[in-house]
Structures are given as C-alpha cells and as structure tokens.
C-alpha positions as CSV (number, residue, x, y, z in Angstrom):
1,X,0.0,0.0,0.0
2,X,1.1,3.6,-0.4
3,X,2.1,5.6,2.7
4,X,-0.2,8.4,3.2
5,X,0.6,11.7,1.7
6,X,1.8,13.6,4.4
7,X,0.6,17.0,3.1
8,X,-2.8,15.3,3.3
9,X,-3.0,14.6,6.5
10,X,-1.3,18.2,7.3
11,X,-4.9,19.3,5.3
12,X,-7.5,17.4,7.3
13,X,-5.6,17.9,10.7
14,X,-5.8,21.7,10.1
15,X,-9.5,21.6,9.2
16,X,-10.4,20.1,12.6
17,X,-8.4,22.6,14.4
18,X,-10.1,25.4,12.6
19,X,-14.0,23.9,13.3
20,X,-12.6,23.6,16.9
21,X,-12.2,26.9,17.4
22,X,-14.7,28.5,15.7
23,X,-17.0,26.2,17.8
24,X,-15.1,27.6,21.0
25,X,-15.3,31.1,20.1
26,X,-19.1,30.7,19.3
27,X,-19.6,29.0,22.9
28,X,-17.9,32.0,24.5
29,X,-20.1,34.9,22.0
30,X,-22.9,33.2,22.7
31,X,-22.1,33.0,26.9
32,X,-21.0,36.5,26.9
33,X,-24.1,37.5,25.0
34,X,-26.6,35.6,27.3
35,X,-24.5,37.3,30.2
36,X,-25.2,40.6,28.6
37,X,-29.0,39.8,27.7
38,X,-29.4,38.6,31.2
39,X,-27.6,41.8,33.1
40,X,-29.7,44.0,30.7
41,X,-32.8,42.2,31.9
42,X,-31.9,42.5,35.2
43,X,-31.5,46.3,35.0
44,X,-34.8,46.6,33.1
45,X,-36.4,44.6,35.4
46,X,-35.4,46.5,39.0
47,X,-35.9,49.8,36.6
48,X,-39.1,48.8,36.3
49,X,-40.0,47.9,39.4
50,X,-38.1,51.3,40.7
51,X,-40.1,53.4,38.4
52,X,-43.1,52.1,39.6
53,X,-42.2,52.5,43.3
54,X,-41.7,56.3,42.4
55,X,-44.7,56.5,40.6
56,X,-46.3,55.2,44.0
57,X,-43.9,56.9,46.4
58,X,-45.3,60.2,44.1
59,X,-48.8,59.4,44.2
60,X,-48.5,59.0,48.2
61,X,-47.6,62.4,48.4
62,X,-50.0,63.7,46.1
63,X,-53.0,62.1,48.5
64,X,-51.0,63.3,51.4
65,X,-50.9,67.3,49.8
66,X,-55.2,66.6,49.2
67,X,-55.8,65.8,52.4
68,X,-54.2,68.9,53.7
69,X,-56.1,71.2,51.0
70,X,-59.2,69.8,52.1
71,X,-58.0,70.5,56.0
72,X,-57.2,74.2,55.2
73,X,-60.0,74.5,53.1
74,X,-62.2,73.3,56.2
75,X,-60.4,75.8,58.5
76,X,-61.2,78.9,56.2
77,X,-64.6,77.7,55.9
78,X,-64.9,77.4,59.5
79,X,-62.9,80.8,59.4
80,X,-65.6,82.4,57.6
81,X,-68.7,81.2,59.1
82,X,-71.2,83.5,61.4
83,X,-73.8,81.2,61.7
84,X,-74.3,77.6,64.0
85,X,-75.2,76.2,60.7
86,X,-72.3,77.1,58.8
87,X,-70.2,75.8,61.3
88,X,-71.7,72.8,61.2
89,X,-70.8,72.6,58.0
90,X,-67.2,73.5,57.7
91,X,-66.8,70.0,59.9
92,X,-69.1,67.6,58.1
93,X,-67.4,64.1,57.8
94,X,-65.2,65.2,60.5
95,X,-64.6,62.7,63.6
96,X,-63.8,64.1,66.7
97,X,-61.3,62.2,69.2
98,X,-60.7,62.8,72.9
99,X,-56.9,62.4,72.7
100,X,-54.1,64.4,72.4
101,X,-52.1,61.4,70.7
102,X,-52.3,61.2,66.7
103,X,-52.8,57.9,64.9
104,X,-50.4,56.6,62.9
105,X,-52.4,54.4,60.7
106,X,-55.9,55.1,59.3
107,X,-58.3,55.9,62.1
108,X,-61.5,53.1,62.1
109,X,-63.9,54.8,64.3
110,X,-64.3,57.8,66.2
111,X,-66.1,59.2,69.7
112,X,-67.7,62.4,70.7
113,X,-68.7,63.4,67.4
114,X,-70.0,62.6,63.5
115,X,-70.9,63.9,60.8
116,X,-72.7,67.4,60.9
117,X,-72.4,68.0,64.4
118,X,-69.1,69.2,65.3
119,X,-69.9,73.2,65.6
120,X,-66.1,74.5,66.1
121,X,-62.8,73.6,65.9
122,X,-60.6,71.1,68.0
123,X,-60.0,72.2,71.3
124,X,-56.6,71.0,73.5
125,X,-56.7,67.0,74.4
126,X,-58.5,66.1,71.2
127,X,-58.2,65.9,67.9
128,X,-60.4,65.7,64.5
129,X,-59.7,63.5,61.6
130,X,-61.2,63.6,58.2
131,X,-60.7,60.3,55.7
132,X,-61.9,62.0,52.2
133,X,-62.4,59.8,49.5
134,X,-59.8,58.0,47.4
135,X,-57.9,59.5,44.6
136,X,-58.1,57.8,41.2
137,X,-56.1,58.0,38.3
138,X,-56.9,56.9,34.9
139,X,-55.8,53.1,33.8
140,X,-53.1,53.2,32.1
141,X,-50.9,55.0,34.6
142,X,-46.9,54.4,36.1
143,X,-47.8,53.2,39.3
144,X,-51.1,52.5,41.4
145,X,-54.7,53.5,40.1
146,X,-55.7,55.1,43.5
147,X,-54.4,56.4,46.2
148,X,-56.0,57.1,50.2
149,X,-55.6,59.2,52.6
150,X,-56.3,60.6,56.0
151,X,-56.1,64.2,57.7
152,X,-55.9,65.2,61.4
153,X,-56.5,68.4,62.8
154,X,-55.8,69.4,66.4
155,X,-53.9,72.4,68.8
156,X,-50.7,70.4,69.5
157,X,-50.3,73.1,72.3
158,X,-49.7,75.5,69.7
159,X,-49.7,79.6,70.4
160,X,-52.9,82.2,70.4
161,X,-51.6,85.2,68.1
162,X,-51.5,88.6,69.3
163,X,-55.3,88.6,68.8
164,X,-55.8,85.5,70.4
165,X,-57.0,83.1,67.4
166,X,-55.2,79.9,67.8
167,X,-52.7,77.8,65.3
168,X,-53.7,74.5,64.1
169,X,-51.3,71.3,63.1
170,X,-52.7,69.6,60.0
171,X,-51.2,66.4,59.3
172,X,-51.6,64.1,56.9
173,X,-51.4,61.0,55.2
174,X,-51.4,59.5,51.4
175,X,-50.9,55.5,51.1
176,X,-50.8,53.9,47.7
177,X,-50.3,50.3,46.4
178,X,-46.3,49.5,45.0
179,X,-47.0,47.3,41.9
180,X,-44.9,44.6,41.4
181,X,-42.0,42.3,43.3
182,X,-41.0,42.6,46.8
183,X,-37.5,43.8,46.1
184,X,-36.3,46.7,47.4
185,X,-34.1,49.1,44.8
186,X,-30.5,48.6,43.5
187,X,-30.0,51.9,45.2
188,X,-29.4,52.3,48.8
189,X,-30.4,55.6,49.3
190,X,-34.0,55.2,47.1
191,X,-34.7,53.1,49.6
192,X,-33.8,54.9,52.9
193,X,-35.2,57.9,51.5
194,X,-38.8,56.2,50.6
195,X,-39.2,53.1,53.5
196,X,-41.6,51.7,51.6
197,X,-43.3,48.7,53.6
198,X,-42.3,45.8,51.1
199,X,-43.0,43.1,53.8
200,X,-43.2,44.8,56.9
201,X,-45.4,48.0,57.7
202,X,-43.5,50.1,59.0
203,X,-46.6,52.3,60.6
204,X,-48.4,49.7,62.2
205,X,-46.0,46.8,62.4
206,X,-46.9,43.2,61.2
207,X,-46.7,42.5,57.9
208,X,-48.8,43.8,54.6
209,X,-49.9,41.6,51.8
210,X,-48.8,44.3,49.2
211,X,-46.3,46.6,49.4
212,X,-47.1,50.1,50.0
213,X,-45.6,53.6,50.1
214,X,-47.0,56.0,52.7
215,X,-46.0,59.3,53.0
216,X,-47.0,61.9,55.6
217,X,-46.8,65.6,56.0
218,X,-47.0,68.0,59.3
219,X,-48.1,71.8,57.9
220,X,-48.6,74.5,60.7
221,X,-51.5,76.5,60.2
222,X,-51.4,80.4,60.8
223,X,-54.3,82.5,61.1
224,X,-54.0,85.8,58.9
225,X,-56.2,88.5,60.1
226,X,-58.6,89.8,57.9
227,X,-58.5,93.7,59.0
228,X,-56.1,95.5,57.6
229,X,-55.0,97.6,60.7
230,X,-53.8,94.5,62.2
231,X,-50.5,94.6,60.1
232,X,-47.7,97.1,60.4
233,X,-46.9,96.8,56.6
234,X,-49.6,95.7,54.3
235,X,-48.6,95.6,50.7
236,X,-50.0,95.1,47.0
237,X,-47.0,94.2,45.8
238,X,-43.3,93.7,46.7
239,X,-41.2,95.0,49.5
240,X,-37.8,96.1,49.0
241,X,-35.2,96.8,52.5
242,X,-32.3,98.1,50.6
243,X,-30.3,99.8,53.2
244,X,-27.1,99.5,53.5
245,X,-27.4,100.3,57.1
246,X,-29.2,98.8,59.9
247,X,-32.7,99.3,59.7
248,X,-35.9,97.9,61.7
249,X,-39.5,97.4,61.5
250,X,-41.1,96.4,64.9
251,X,-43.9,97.7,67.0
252,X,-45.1,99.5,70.3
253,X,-47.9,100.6,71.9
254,X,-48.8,104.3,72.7
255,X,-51.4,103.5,75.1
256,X,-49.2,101.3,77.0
257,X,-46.6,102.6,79.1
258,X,-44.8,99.1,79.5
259,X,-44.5,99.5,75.8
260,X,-44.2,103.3,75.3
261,X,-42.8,106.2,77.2
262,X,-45.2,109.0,77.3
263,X,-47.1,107.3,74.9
264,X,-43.9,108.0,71.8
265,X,-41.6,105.2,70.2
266,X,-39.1,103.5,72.9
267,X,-36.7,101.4,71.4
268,X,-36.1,100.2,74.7
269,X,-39.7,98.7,74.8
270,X,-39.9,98.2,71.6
271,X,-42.3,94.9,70.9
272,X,-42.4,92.1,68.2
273,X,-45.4,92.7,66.7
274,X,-44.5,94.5,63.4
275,X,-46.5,92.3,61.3
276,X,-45.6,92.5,57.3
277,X,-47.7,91.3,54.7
278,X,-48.0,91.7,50.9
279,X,-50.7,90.1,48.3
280,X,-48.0,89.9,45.7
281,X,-44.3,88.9,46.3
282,X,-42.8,89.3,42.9
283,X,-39.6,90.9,43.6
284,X,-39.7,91.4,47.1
285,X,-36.2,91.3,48.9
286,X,-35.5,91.9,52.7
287,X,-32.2,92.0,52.7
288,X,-31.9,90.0,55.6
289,X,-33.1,93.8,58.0
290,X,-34.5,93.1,61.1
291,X,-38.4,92.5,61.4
292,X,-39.4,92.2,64.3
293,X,-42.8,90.4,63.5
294,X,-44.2,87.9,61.5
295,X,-44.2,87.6,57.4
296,X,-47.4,86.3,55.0
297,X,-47.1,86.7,51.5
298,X,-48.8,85.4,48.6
299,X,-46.2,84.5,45.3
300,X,-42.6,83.6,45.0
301,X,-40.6,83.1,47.5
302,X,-39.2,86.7,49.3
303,X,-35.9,87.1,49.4
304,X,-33.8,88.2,52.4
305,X,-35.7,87.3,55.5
306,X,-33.0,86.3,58.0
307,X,-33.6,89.0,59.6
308,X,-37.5,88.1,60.2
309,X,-38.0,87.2,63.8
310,X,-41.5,85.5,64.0
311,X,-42.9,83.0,61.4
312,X,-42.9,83.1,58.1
313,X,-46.4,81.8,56.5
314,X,-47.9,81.5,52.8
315,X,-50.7,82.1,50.9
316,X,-51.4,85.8,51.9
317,X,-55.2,86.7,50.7
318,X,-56.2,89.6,52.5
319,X,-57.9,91.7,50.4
320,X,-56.5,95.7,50.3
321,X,-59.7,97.5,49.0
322,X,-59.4,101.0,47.3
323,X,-59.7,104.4,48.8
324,X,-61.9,107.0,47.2
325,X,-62.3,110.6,47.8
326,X,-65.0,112.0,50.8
327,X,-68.9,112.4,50.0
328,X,-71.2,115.3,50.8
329,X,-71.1,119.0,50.9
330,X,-67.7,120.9,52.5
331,X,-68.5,122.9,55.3
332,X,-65.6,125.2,53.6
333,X,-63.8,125.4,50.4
334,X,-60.3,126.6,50.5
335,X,-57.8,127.5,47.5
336,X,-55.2,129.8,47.1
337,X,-53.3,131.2,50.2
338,X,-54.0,128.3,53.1
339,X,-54.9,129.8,56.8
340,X,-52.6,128.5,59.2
341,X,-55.2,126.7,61.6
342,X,-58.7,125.1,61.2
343,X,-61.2,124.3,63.8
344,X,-62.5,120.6,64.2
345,X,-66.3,120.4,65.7
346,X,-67.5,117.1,64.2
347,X,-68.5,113.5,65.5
348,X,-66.9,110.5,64.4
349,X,-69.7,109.8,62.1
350,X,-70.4,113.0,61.0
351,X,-67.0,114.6,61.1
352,X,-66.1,118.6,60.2
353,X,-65.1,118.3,56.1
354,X,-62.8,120.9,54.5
355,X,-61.9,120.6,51.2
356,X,-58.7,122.1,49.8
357,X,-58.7,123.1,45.7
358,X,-55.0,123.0,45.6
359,X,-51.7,121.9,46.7
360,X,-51.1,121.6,50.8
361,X,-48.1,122.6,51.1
362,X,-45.4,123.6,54.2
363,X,-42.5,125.0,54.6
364,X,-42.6,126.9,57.5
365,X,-44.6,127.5,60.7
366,X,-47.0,125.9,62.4
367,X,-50.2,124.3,61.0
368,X,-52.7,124.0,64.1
369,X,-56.0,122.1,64.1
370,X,-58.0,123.2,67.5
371,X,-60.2,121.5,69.4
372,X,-63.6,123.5,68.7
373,X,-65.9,122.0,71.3
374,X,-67.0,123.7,73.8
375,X,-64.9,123.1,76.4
376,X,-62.2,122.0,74.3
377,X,-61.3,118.5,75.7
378,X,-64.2,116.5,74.0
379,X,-63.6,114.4,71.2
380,X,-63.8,116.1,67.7
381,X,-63.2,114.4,64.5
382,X,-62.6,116.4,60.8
383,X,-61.5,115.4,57.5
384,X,-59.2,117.5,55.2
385,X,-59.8,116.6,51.8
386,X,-56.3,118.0,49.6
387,X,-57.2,117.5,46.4
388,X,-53.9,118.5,45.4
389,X,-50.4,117.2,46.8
390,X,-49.6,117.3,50.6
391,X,-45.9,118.8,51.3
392,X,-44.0,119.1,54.3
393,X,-40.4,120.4,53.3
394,X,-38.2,122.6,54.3
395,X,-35.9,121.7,57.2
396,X,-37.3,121.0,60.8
397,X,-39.3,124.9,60.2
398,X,-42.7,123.4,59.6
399,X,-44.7,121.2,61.4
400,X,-48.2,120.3,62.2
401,X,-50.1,120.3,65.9
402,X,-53.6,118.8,66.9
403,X,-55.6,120.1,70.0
404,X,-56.0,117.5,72.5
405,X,-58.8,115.1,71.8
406,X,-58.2,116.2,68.0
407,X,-58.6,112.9,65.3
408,X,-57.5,114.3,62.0
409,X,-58.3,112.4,58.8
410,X,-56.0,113.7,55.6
411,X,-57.3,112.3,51.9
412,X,-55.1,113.3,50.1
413,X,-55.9,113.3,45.8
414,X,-52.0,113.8,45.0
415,X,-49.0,112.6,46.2
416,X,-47.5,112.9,50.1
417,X,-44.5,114.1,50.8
418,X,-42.8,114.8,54.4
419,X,-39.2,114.8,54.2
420,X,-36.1,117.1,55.8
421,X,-36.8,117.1,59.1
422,X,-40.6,118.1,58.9
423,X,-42.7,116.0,61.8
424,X,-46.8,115.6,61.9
425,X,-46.8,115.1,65.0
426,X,-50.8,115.5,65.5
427,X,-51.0,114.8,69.0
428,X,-47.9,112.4,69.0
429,X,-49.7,109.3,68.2
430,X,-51.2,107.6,65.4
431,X,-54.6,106.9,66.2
432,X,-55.6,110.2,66.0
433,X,-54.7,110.8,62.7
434,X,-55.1,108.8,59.3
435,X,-53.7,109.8,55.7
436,X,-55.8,108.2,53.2
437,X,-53.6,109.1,49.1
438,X,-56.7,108.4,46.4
439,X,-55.8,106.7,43.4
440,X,-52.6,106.5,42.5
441,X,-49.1,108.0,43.5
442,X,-45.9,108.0,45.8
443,X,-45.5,108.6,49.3
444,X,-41.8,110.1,50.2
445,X,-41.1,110.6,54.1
446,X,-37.2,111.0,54.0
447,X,-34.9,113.2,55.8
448,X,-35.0,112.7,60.1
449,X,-38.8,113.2,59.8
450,X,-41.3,111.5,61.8
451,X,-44.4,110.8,59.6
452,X,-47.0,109.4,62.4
453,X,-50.0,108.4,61.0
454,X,-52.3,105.1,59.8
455,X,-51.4,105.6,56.1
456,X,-53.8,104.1,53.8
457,X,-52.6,104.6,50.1
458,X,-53.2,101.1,48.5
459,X,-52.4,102.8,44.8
460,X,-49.1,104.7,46.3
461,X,-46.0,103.6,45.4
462,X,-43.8,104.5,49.4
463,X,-40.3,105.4,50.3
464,X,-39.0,105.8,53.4
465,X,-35.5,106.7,53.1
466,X,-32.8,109.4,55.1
467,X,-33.3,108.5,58.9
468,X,-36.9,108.7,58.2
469,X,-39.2,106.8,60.3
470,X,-42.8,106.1,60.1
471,X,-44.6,105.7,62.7
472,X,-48.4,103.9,63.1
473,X,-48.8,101.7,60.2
474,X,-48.7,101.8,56.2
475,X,-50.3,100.3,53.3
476,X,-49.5,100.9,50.0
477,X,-48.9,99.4,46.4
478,X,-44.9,98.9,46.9
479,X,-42.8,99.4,49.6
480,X,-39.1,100.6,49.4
481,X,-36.7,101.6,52.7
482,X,-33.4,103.2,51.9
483,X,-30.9,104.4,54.3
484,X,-31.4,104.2,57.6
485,X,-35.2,104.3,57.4
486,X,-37.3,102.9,60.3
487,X,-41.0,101.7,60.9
488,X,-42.5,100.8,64.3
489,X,-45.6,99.8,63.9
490,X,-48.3,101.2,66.9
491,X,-50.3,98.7,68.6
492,X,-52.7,101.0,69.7
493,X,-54.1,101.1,65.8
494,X,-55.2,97.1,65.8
495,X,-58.4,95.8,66.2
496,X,-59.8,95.6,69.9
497,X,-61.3,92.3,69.5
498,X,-61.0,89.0,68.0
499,X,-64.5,87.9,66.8
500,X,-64.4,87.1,63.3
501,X,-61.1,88.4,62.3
502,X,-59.4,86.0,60.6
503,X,-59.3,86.2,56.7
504,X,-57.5,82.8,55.5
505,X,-54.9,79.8,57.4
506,X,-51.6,80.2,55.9
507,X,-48.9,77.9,56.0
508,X,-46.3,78.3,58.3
509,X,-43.9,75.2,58.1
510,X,-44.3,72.1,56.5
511,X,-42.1,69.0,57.6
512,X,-42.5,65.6,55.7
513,X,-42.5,63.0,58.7
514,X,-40.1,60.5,57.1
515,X,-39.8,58.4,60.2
516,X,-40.7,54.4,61.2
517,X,-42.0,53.9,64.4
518,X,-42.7,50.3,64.3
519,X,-38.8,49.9,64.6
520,X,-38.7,53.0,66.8
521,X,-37.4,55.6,63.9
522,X,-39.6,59.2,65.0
523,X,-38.4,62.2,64.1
C-alpha cells in the first residue's frame, strides 16, 4: 500500500483545528451574550419595578398634599362662618377624638362626634380627623390607580396670636399600592429615602400583603387677620429693604406705658409685633433687615428674611380694597393762600369736612387744628380733603399740631411728601390721625422726619429713606426703605377684639415625617 501523503494529513488535521475553534469562540459569544441579555434584563427589570415605586412613592404624596387642601379648606370655611349652621358645616365628615395622641395608621372609628355635628374647631386634648375619599387615576398609569388618605387636625399646644386666634397642626397621610415584586431598589439611598413597607409595615408593624408607600406631612397652620390695621406693613405688591445700614421694623404701643414712654416710640420697649404682609411677592427682597414680626405673602418666595424674627407663612389673601375721595357737601372750600389753623367740631360719624382746591403745602410754621368743642377737651373728628399734593419740606421749620382730643383724617388726591426734618406730629400718636392718598401716586417721608400716621394709600408707590421713620402703620402698592429708614408699627391702631377676624390659614412650616416607628425611627 502507499504511505499516506503527508501533506494530506497536514490538510484534514488543520481543518479540525479550525471547526474547533470556531465552535469555542461561538460557545464564548454566545455566553458572553446571554450574560449581557441577562444583566440588561436584570437592570430593566429592577428599573421597572423602581419606576413604579416612584410613581407610588409620588402618588402617596399627592394624596398626602389633598388631604391637607381639604383640612385648610375646612379651616377657612370654619374661618368664615357666622352662623351655628355654617359651622356645622365647615366639619361635616369630620370625627372628633378625645386624645391628644395622633394615629399613625388610618383611624377606624371615632367618639364624641360625627358627621354634621361638630360646631367648632378642635380644642386642646383632642383631635379631629377627616378620611376623604380616594384619589383615582386613569388606567393606564406608572404606578397604582388610586391612592388614600387621611387628615388630622388638632392644637398640638400651639400659640394664640397677638389677637388671640389659635394655630392649628394639620397632618396628613397619602398610602398607595407599589406594583410589582417585593425587592427593594439597587439603590441604597432610594430606599432609605422612601421606606416603603415591602413586607413589613413600617406604621403599624406586622406584615402587609402588598407593598405600599406611605407618606405623611405636618403643615402649621397660621391664622391671617382679615382687618387690615392688624399689620404694620400691608402691601399690594413687593417690599424692598435696601439699606445699607441697619434698619428695623417692629412695634409699640402708645397707650401702653410698658410699651411706650409718654405714649412716643421706645426702642427700649420696643415689641415684636410689626406684622408685614403683601398680596403679591414678585420681587420682594429683605435683605436680611431686622423685622421684628411675623411675614405672610402670597407668590414667589421673598428674598432676604433672616432678619425676620416671628414666622414666616404663605398664601397671603387679605384683600387691600381701594380708597376713594369724601362724599357730601364741605362745610368750607379753601384754594389759594391756606390759613394756618382750622377748627375741628365734628362727630366720628359726622365729622367737620374741608376741602382744599390745591396743593397743601409747608415749609414753615405751624399748622394748628383746634379742638372747637366747647370746652375744648371732648372728642372732635374732621376730614381735610387735599385735592392736590400734601408737602411738608423745608428743614425741621414746619410742622403740624392737633388740639387735644383732635382725630384728624387727611385724603389726600396727590402725592404725600414729608421729608427734611418736617414731623406731623398730630397729637404724637397715630390713632388720631389717618392719611388716606386716592388713586394712585408716591409717598416720600425721608430726611429725620417723623411721619406718624395710619397711612392708607393702597395705589401709592412708598419710600421711606434718610433716617426717616414712620410711625403707626402703612399700606401701600410697593414698599421701598433706603438708608437708615425705620418703621414701628403702633399697637394701639389694631383691632380691639378678636371675633371674626381672621381672613384665611396660611402655611407656616411644613415638615415631611419620614420616620418608622414600628422599629422605633420618630423624628
């Protein structure tokens, strides 16, 4: 036989050795591939289940946020009501307990009250709870199709304001189903952040047969008085502290010698009540100057209020109606050259009215208003209507006096102006005297003058600049200090009684509770 050809045998051996490993090299694609297939599965799959946790985790919150709507809504309502009958409304559905605990799961039952028969808010050592009806989302949606809830109002030994109308702590919470596995996320902190009860409820303790993410939320509510004298700023729009100097808004109380000396300004007794509010925010800056008071506000966020001693509370609805110019017949018509004194005669409702066709203007002198009773020391109201501007310029030369017992009220058709060292001092305090600007225009008190008055110019753009200082209480359109400007608002101007005074709840914190206390987490 012939010997095989060697170079034959070189050709099949080489042939195997190729088939080998290309089947190798497949083997390994093909492993590294189902490796890759199975990772990327895995990553879809916990994306998956994280995106619907966060669709849940989001959906908690957004029963939790309801329930506290419908809790503030209920405390306006109740804010607003004069009647037995419209109290009784403002609760409906709302269960009374006798219990200053709060639960921490969703109540079952209640005592000492039901439906249509709670007449007035929680008192201390009990609280109400409301369970409004579940949110539902269209099918179709990242996450769970509903979503519950329950709200708790109660005191939580909470303040009076200086009118004596109690703060309320609303809290509540949203609980929604968490579609799909019991696995907790490939991230660490998703999960400390959202302790959702996978297995174990972390509320109640025990287990749950679904997982579930619960969310709860803690809002102070603030009562905001509805009369507008109860503020020492009240504002349209924004407010603007742009001294480079120290400057201060705070309170005292003329009629209080604990908080006055001879009934003037003390900054030793100076109080914290120098309330500021304004409708609309836009623009506002502080500049972290001392307030000594609260802040409401309605808009963005104000900018600057380190220097805001009390709390600090949003949405701000107070309405700021319009001024408008006196009606009825002048007992005199002035124009021209201006007599240096007038005599006030009238009542409160029926007080003296002098009109003035022109500018008031003073630079000089003294402007008197006597007492023209008839022995002089009974009270006497009259209004100067300027329908011109009102001036007061000129160095410290001019100023204006009020005969004891004297209430002056200035409407004023132009703009005000009381700046180098001019004072109206009109009797030395501000509740006998009001400036009421008409329309629209600017209010200038600059200088080292003391402008004491209630100023009530809603359409008035004001600046207080200089060493200026207002003192009584403003409200304007804007509000700009400059300098070393000062306002201190006077007590003595706010409301004398409580009784139906509050306008709208505002928010004064809110705190997500993010604790577990079925393992003994409370924050």
């Amino acid at each position: 036989m012939r010997a095989p050809d060697s170079k034959l045998f070189m050709k099949i051996n080489s042939g195997t050795s190729e088939r080998g490993s290309v089947l190798v090299t497949a083997l390994i694609t093909i492993t590294i591939l189902t490796m890759i297939c199975a990772t990327s599965l895995y990553v879809a799959s916990q994306n998956t289940n994280a995106g619907m946790q966060t669709a849940s985790w989001q959906q908690a919150l957004s029963g939790a946020e309801s329930a506290v709507d419908q809790a503030f809504n209920t405390l306006n309502i109740e804010a607003a009501a004069t009647t037995n009958l419209q109290h009784r409304q403002a609760w409906a559905n709302w269960l009374s307990v006798n219990s200053s605990s709060l639960p921490t799961t969703r109540p079952s039952g209640g005592s000492n009250g039901g439906p249509n028969t709670l007449a007035s808010p929680p008192t201390s050592g009990k609280y109400y709870y409301l369970i409004p009806s579940d949110i539902t989302f269209q099918q179709g949606v990242e996450g769970n199709n509903s979503v519950s809830s329950w709200v708790t109002i109660d005191t939580a030994g909470l303040r009076l304001d200086h009118y004596g109308n109690q703060w309320y702590r609303v809290r509540a919470t949203g609980q929604a189903g968490a579609p799909g596995r019991k696995r907790v996320s490939n991230q660490r902190l998703d999960n400390d952040l959202r302790k959702l009860s996978l297995i174990f409820d972390r509320k109640a303790g025990g287990t749950v047969s679904s997982p579930v993410a619960s969310r709860t939320i803690e809002v102070i509510a603030a009562p905001n008085p509805t009369n507008v004298l109860a503020y020492g700023v009240l504002m349209r729009n924004s407010i603007n502290l742009q001294g480079s100097i120290h400057m201060v808004i705070d309170s005292f109380d003329s009629t209080n010698s604990t908080k006055s000396t001879n009934g003037q300004y003390d900054s030793a007794k100076a109080q914290s009540h120098g309330n500021v509010a304004t409708v609309n925010s836009t623009g506002s800056n502080l500049s972290n100057q001392t307030v000594n008071g609260n802040l409401a506000y309605s808009g963005p966020t104000i900018q600057g209020t380190g220097g805001v001693t009390g709390t600090i509370s949003t949405p701000f609805n107070a309405s700021v109606p319009d001024t408008s110019d006196p009606t009825g017949s002048p007992s005199s018509i002035l124009s021209g050259v201006l007599p240096m004194s007038l005599i006030a005669s009238g009542t409160q409702s029926n007080p003296t009215l002098v009109k003035i066709n022109s500018d008031f203007a003073l630079s000089s002198g003294t402007f008197s208003i006597v007492n023209g009773s008839s022995n002089g020391s009974n009270p006497v109201y009259i209004t100067i209507w300027v329908t011109g501007q009102f001036q007061m310029s000129g160095g410290s030369n001019g100023s204006i006096t009020q005969g004891p017992n004297v209430h002056v009220t200035w409407v004023v058709d132009g703009n005000i102006t009381a700046t180098g060292g001019t004072a109206t001092s009109q009797n030395g305090t501000a509740p006998y005297t009001t400036f009421i600007g008409v329309g629209t225009g600017t209010v200038s008190i600059g200088g080292n003058s003391n402008f004491i008055a209630a100023l009530n110019a809603p359409g008035y753009n004001i600046t207080v600049s200089g060493s200026g200082s207002l003192i009584g209480s403003v409200i304007g359109n804007s509000l700009s200090m400059q300098g070393s400007g000062t306002i201190h608002y006077d007590e003595a101007l706010a409301p004398t009684n409580s009784s139906n005074l509050i306008g709208t709840f505002g928010f004064a914190s809110w705190f997500e509770d993010n604790s577990d206390p079925a393992r003994g987490q409370t924050f």
